[in-house]
C-alpha positions in Angstrom: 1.8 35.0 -14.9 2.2 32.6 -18.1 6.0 33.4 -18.0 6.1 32.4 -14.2 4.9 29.5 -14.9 6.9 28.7 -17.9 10.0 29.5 -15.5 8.4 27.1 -12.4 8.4 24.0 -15.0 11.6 24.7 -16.6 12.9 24.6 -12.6 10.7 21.5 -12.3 12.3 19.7 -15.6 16.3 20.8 -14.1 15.6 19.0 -11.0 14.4 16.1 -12.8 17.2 16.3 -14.9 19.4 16.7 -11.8 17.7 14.2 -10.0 17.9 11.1 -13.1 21.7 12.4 -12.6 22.2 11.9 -9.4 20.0 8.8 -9.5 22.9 7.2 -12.6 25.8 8.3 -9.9 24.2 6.5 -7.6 24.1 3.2 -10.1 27.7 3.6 -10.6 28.8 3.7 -6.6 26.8 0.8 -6.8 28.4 -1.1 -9.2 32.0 0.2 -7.3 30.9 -0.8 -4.2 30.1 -4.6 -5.3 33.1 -4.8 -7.4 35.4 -3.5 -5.0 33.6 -5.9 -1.8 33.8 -8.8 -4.6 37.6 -8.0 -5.0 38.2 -7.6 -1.1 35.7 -11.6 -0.5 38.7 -12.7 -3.7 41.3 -12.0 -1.3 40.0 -13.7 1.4 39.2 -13.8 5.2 41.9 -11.4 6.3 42.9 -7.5 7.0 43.0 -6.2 3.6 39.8 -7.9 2.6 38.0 -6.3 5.6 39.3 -3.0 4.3 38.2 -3.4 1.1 34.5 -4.7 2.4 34.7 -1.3 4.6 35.7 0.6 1.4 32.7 -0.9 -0.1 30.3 0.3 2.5 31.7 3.7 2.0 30.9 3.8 -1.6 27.4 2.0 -0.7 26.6 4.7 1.9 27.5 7.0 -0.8 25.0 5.7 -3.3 22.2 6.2 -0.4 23.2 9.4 -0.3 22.8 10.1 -4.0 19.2 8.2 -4.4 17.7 10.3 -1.3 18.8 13.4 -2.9 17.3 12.3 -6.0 14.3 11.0 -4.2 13.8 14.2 -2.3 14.4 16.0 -5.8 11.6 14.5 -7.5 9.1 14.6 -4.4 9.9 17.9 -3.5 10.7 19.6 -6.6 8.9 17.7 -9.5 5.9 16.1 -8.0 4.7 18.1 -5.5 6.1 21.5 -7.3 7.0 22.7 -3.8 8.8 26.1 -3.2 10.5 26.1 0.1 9.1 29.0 1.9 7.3 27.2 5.1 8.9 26.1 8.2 7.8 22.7 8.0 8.5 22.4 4.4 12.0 23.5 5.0 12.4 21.3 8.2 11.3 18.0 6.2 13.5 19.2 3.5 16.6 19.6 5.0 16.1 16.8 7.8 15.8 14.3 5.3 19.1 15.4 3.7 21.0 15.7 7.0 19.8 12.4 8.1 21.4 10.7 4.8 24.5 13.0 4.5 25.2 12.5 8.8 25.0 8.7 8.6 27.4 8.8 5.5 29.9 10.8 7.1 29.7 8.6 10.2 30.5 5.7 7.7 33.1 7.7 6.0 34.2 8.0 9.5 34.3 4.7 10.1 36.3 3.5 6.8 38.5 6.5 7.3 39.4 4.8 11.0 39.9 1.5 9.8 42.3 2.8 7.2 44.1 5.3 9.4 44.6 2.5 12.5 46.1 -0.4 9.6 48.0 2.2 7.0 49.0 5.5 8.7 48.3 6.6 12.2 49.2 10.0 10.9 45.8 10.4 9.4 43.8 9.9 12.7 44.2 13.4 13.5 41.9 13.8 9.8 39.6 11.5 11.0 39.2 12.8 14.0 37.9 16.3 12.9 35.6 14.5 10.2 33.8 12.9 12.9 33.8 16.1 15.6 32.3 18.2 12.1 30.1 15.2 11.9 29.1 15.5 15.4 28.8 19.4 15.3 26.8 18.9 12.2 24.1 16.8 13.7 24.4 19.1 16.9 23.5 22.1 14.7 20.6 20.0 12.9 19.2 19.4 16.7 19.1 23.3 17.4 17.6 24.1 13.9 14.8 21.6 14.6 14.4 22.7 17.8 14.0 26.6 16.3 12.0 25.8 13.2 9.5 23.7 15.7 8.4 27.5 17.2 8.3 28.7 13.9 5.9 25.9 13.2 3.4 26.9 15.6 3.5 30.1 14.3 2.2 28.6 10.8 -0.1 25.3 11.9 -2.0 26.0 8.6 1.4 25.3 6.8 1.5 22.2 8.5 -1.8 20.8 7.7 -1.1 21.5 3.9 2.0 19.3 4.0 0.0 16.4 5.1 -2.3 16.9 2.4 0.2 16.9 -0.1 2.0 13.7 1.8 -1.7 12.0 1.8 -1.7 13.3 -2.2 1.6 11.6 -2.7 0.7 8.3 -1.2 -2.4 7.4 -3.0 -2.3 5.1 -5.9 
């Protein structure tokens, strides 16, 4: 038992590790996304500076992506120790992952548009099918909740303990 749990905080101190990682590449997209919306505001009030404020948002949305993964790391992983075994715990888990990583590929969408309708019409085809997978991404999310809900009521005692650990989480 002793070497189980030796092996559960070694996990817990990776994600930590993983998460501090993902939370420094999320620094950095940061830093690129202000430097590149400072260069695109240098060139003024026209086309390519609306690009390069798009571009911007990209790397932004890109940086929220990073922190929730690291967020979700350290709340799921490191604090609360949880093993994702549950329905609800793997419903929270992986809706709070989908929502970040769907509204990031609706941005990257959106920036891919914008450079695809001013550079190369070519590439719409490409932008198209990143926003259909986009779409049949969130589809697929939407059935999975809707699945994992019945599984749910199978298991309301693993419900309850997730809102004791959120309360646990929330106090001071």
């Amino acid at each position: 038992m002793a070497g189980m749990k030796l092996l559960l905080n070694a996990f817990a101190f990776i994600h930590g590790c993983l998460a501090l990682l993902f939370s420094l590449a999320a620094l950095v997209l940061i830093a690129l996304g202000t430097y590149v919306g400072w260069q695109g505001l240098m060139q003024g009030f026209g086309r390519g500076a609306a690009q390069e404020i798009i571009e911007a948002v990209g790397l932004l949305a890109a940086a929220v992506v990073a922190l929730q993964i690291a967020q979700t790391m350290v709340e799921e992983e490191v604090l609360r120790g949880a093993h994702i075994s549950a329905p609800t715990r793997v419903r929270r888990f992986l809706s709070r992952f989908f929502v970040v990583v769907t509204v990031a590929l609706a941005i990257e969408g959106l920036v891919a548009t914008f450079k695809a309708v001013h550079e190369d019409l070519s590439l719409l085809l490409y932008v198209a099918a990143l926003l259909l997978g986009t779409a049949a991404l969130v589809a697929a999310w939407g059935v999975f909740i809707r699945f994992n809900r019945y599984a749910e009521d199978v298991e309301p005692e693993a419900m309850q303990e997730v809102k004791r650990e959120d309360q646990k989480l929330k106090e001071p």
